[in-house]
C-alpha positions in Angstrom: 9.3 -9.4 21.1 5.9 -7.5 20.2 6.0 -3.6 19.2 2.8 -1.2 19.1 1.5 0.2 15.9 -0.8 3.4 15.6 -3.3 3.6 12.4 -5.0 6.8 11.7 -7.7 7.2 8.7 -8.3 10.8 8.1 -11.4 11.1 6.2 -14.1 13.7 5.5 -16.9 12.5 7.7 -14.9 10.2 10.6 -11.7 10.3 12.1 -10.5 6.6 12.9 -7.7 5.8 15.1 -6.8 2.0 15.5 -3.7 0.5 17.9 -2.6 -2.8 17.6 0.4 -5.0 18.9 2.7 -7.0 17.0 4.2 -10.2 17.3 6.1 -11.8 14.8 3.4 -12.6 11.9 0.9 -11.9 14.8 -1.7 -8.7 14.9 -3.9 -7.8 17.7 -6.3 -4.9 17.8 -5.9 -3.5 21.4 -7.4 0.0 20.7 -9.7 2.2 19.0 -11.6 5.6 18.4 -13.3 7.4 16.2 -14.4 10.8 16.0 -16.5 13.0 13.8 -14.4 14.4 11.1 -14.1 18.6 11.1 -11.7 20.8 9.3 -11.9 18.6 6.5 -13.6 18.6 3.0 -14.2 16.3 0.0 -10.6 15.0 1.3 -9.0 18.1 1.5 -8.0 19.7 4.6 -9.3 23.1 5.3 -8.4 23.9 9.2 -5.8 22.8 11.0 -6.7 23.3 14.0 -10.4 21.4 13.4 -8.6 18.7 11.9 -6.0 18.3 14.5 -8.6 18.1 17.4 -10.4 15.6 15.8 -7.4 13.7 15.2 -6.8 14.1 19.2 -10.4 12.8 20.3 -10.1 9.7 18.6 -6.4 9.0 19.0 -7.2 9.8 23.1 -9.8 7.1 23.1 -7.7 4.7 21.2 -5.1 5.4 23.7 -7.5 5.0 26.9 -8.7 2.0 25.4 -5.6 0.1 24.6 -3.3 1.8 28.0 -0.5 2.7 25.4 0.4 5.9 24.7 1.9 5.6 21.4 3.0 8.8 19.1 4.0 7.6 15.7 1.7 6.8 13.0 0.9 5.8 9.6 -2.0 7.8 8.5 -4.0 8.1 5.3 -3.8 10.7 2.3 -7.2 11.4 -0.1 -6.7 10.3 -3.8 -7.9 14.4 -3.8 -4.8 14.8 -3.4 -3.0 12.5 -5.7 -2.1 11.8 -9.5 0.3 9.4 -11.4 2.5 9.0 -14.1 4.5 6.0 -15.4 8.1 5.4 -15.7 11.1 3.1 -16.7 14.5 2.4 -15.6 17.1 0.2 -16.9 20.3 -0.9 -15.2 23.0 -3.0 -15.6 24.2 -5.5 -13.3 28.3 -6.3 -13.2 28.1 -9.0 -10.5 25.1 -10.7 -12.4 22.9 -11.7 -9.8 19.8 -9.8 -8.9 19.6 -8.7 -4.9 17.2 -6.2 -3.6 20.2 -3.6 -3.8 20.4 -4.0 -7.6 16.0 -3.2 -7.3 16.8 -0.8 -5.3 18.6 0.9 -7.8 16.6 0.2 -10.5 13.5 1.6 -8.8 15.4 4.5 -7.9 16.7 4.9 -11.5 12.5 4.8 -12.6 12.3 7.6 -9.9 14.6 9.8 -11.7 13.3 9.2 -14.9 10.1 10.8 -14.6 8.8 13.7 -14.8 7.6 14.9 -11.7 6.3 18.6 -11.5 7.6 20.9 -9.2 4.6 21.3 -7.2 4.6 17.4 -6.6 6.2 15.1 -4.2 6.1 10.9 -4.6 4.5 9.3 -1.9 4.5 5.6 -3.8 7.0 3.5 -6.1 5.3 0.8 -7.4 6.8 -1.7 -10.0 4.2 -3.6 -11.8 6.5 -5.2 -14.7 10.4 -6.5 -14.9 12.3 -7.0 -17.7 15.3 -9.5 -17.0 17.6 -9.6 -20.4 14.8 -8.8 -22.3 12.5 -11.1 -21.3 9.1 -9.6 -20.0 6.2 -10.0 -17.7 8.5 -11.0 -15.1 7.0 -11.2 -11.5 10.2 -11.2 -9.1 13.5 -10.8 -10.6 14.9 -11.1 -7.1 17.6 -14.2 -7.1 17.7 -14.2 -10.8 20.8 -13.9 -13.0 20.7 -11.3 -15.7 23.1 -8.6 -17.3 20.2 -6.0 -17.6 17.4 -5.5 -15.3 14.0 -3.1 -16.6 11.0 -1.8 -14.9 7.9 -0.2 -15.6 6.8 1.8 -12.6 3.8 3.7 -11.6 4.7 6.8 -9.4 1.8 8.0 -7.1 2.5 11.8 -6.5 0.6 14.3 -3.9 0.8 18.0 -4.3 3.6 19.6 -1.9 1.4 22.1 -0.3 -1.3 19.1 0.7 1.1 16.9 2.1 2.6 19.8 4.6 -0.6 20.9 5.6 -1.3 17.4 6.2 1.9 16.5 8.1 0.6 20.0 9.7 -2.4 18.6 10.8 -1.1 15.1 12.3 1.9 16.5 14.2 -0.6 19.3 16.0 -2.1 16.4 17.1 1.1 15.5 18.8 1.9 12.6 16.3 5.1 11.9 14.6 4.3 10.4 11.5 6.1 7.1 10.5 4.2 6.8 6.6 2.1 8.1 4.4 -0.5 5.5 2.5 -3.3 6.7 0.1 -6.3 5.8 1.4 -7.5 3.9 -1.6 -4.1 1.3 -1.8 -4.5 0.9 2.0 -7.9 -0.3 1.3 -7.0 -2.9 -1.2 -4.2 -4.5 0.9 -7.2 -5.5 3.2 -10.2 -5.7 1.0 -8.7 -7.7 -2.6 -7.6 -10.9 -2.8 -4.3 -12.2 -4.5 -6.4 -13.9 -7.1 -8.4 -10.7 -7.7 -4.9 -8.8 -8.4 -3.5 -11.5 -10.6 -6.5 -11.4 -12.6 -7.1 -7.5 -12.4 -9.6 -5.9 -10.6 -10.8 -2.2 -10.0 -11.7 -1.1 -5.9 -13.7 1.4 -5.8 -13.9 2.9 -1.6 -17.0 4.8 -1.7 -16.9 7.4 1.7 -18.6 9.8 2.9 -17.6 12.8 0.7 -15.8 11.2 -1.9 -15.2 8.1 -4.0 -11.3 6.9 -4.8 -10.6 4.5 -7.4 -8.0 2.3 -8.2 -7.1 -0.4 -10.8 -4.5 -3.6 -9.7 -3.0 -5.6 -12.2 -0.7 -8.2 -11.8 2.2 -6.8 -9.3 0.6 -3.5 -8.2 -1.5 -0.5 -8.5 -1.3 0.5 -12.6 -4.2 3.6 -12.2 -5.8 5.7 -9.6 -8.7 8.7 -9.7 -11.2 10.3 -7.5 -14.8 11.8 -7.8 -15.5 14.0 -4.7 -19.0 12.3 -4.4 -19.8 10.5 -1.6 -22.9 9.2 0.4 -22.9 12.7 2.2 -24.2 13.7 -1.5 -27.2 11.1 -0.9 -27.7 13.0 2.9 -28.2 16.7 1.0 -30.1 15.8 -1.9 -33.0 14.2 0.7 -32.7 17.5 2.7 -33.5 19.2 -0.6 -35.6 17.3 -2.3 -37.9 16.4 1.0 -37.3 20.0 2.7 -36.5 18.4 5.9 -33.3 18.7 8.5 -30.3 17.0 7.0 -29.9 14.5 10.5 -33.6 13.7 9.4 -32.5 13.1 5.8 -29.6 11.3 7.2 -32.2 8.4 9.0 -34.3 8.4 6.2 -31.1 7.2 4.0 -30.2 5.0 6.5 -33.6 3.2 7.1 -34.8 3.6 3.9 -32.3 4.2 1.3 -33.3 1.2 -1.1 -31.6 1.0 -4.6 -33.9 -2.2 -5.7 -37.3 -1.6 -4.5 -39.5 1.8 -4.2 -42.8 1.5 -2.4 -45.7 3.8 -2.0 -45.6 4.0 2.0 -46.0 7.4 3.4 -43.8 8.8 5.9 -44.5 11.8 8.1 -41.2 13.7 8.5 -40.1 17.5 9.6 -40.3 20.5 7.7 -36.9 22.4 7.6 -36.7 25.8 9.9 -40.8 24.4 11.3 -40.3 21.3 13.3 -43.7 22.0 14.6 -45.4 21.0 11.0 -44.5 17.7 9.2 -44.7 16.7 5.4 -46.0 13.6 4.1 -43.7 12.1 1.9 -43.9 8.6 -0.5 -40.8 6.0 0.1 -40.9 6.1 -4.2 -39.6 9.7 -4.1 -37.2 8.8 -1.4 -36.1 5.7 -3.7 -35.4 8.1 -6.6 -33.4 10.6 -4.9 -31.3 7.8 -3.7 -31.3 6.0 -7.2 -30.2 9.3 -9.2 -27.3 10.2 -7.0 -25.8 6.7 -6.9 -26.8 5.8 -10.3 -24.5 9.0 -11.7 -21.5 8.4 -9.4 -20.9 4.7 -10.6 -21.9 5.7 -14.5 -18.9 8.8 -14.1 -16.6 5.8 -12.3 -17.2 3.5 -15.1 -16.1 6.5 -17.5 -13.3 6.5 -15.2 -12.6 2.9 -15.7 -12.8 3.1 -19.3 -10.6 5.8 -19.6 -8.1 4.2 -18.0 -7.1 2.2 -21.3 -7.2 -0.8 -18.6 -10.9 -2.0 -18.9 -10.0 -5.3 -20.8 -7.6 -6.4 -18.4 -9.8 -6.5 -15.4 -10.8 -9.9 -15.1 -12.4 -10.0 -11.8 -14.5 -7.4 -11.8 -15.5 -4.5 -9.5 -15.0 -4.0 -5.7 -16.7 -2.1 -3.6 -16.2 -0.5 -0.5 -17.1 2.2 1.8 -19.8 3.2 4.1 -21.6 4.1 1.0 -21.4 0.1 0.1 -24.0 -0.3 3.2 -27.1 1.0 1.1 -28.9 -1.9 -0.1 -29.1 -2.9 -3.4 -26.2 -1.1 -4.2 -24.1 -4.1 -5.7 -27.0 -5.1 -7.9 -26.9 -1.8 -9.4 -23.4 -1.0 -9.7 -23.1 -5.1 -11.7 -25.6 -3.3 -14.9 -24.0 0.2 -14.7 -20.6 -1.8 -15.2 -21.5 -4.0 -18.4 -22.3 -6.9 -16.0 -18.5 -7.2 -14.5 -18.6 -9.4 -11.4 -19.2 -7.0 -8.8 -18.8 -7.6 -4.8 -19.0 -5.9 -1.0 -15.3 -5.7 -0.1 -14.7 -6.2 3.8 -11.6 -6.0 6.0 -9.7 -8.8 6.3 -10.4 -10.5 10.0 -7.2 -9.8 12.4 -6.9 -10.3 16.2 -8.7 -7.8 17.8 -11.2 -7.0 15.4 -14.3 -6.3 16.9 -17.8 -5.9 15.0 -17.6 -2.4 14.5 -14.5 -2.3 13.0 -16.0 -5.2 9.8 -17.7 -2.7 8.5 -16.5 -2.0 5.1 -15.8 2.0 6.3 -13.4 0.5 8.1 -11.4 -0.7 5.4 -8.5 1.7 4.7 -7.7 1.9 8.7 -7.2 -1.5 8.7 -5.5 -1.2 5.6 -3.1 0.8 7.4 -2.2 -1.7 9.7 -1.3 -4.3 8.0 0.7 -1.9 5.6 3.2 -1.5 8.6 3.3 -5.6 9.1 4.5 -6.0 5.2 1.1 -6.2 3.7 2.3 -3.8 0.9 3.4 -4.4 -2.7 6.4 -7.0 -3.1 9.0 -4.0 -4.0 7.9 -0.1 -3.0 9.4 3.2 -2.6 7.4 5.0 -0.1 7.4 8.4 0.3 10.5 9.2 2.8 12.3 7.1 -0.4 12.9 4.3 1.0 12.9 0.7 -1.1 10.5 -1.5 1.1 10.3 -5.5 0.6 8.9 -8.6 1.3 12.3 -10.5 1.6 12.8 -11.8 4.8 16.3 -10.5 6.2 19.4 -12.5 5.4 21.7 -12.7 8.4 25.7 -11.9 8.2 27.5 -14.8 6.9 31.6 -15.5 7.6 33.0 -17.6 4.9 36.8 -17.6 5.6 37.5 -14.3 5.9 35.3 -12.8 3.6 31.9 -11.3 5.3 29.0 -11.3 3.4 26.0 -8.7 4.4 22.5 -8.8 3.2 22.6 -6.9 0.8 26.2 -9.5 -0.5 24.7 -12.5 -0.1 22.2 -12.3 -2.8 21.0 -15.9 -3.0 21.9 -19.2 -1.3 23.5 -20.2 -4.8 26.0 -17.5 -4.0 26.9 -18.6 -0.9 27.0 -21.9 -2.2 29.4 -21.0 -5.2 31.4 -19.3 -2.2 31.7 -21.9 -0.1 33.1 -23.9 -2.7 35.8 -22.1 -3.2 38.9 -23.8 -0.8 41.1 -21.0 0.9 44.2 -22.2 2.3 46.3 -19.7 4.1 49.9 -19.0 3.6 51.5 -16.9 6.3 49.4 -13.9 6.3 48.3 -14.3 2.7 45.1 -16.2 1.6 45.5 -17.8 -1.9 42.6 -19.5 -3.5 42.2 -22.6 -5.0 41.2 -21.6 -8.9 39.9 -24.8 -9.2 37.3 -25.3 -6.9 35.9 -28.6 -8.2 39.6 -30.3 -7.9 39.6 -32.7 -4.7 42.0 -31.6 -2.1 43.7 -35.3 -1.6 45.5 -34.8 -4.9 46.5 -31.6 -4.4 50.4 -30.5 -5.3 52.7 -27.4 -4.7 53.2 -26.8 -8.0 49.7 -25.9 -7.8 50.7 -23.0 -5.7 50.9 -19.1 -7.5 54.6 -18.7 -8.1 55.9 -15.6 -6.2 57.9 -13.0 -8.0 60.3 -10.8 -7.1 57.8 -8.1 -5.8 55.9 -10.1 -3.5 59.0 -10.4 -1.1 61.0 -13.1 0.5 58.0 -14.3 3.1 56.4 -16.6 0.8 59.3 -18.3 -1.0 60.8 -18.9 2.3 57.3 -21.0 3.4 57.3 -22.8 -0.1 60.7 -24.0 -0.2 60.6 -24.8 3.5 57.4 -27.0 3.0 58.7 -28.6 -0.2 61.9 -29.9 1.8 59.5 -31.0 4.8 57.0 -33.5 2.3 
């Protein structure tokens, strides 16, 4: 049975819609637009209405595309928009086996814990480190038995008045929203690898107007932060700096934007408000233009990074991308500006469906998005309708006897084994249990049978002493 899925990136130069179907473990891309990006700024949304018609053009040529009209999506919020805090919870746990209820809880009990400010609301739980009986760094308590379960937790928060105008935004477009991913975690579920995470690693997706950061460790996502620079930035200074139209500056960044090498070609190009007289201008000046912006955004990332007090654990190094990733030399540049850390172009992950325009590293948190809805997120997550997501499969019901054990019962198969063990041997309409569940049934006795008292009634001495005179 396949089901439709509807991605939307909203960022501040392109609006990307993606619509894929579902089957099983199976993604195909069936659909996709993209428009230009208006009513929206460094991240933040500033009209509605602009933002909601771009929303519209490329969710309408998705739609054509694909032949589905699908209305519920999972669409993208800036890190403009975000902050985090860490928390910790602690429970108990009477029955002594860990299910995804008992996380549930515990994740919940982190939740409460913090301090969130009024004008916040959580759009992410995410537990990067359990504590089972006091032993630490545990990856997945989920199975274990313990008498005390802890967490630390890092809780992603967006500011109240965002998120509405956001929600705003998407359902003027005639869109019921189903989630709510920050663009930069949505990126790494397609761009890092699980070896990258174990070891640590930082993404950085550089867009058009700004750059979002992030830091994975272990589990999850331990540090986010944004710089509202982008490769737009690049685009104005060339304007300025060359006095020329800013879609001229925009080619000349595209053709010629080059972080390793500066030559001493001339171009002729447009004067700005005179298109009638043209300046000559050296490819050096264009190269340091380039070099200066780029240069200042990585150095004020790295500050970033360092900042963090989660440099040292990064083992694998840097990740970049973004559209802004595209300008050449880029990844040579960004390895010395971060004390020679391996540093790499981050693509999306290949899927059914996934043409060439869409393996272009801008591309990355729309495909992020997708595979966020097929289970691609962290292990354990609250998202932000508070809801405990997970990557354990679902556990059918069970009948033993007549007890019934849900999913959220039948917390391991050593349970049910344990259960199963147990013999139940019914006695008019009473079930008594064997205490003993190792003892073999061939050498059972009736003196092996609870004796009834006086309460209990009549019913069962009557069955006893009738089966005692039969044997």
């Amino acid at each position: 049975m396949s089901k439709s899925i509807l991605a939307i990136d909203i960022g501040s130069t392109k609006i990307c819609a993606v619509i894929a179907e579902v089957t099983g473990d199976d993604i195909q891309i069936i659909g996709h637009g993209v428009a230009k990006s208006q009513g929206v700024k460094k991240g933040i949304i500033t009209n509605i209405e602009l933002a909601s018609k771009s929303i519209r053009k490329a969710l309408n040529d998705a739609r054509r595309i694909a032949g589905n009209n699908i209305s519920t999506a999972t669409v993208s919020i800036s890190n403009a928009y975000a902050k985090s805090l860490s928390s910790t919870g602690v429970v108990n746990i009477p029955q002594k086996d860990i299910s995804t209820k008992e996380i549930n809880r515990l994740m919940e009990t982190a939740l409460y814990n913090a301090n969130i400010p009024n004008e916040y609301e959580v759009i992410h739980v995410l537990p990067y480190n359990f504590r089972v009986d006091e032993q630490d760094f545990i990856e997945d308590p989920y199975g274990m038995n313990a008498s005390r379960l802890e967490v630390d937790a890092n809780i992603i928060l967006t500011q109240k008045t965002s998120l509405s105008n956001l929600k705003k935004t998407v359902r003027s477009a005639g869109l019921e929203i189903e989630g709510i991913v920050l663009n930069s975690y949505a990126s790494s579920i397609t761009v890092l690898q699980d070896d990258e995470k174990e070891l640590g690693v930082a993404l950085i997706d550089m867009g058009g107007q700004t750059s979002n950061l992030i830091i994975h460790i272990g589990n999850s996502i331990r540090y986010n932060s944004f710089l509202g620079v982008g490769s737009n930035h690049i685009t104005n200074d060339l304007s300025m700096a060359l006095h020329t139209p800013l879609q001229i500056a925009e080619n000349v960044k595209i053709r010629h934007g080059d972080l390793v090498n500066g030559t001493h070609e001339i171009i002729e190009l447009p004067v700005i408000g005179d298109e009638e007289n043209r300046n000559s201008i050296s490819l050096e000046m264009v190269h340091s233009v380039v070099m200066a912006r780029v240069e200042e955004s990585l150095s004020i990332l790295a500050n970033a990074i360092d900042k963090s007090a989660l440099s040292e654990q990064i083992g694998a190094g840097i990740v970049l991308t973004g559209g802004m990733t595209k300008l050449k030399g880029i990844r040579e540049l960004a390895t010395a500006i971060f004390r020679n850390s391996p540093v790499r172009i981050g693509y999306p992950k290949d899927v059914g469906g996934l043409i060439d325009e869409l393996k272009d590293p801008s591309f990355s948190t729309v495909i992020g998005l997708l595979l966020y809805q097929t289970g691609g997120h962290t292990q354990y997550e609250i998202d932000n309708e508070k809801n405990m997501l997970h990557t354990k499969s679902h556990i059918p019901e069970v009948e033993l006897g007549d007890i019934r054990l849900n999913d959220e019962q039948q917390n391991n198969s050593a349970i049910v084994t344990q259960k199963r063990r147990k013999k139940e041997k019914k006695v008019g309409n009473k079930v008594l249990r064997d205490m003993n569940p190792e003892k073999d049934s061939d050498n059972f006795s009736f003196d092996d049978l609870p004796r009834p008292d006086a309460n209990e009634g009549n019913i069962i001495s009557k069955i006893t002493n009738w089966a005692k005179q039969l044997f």
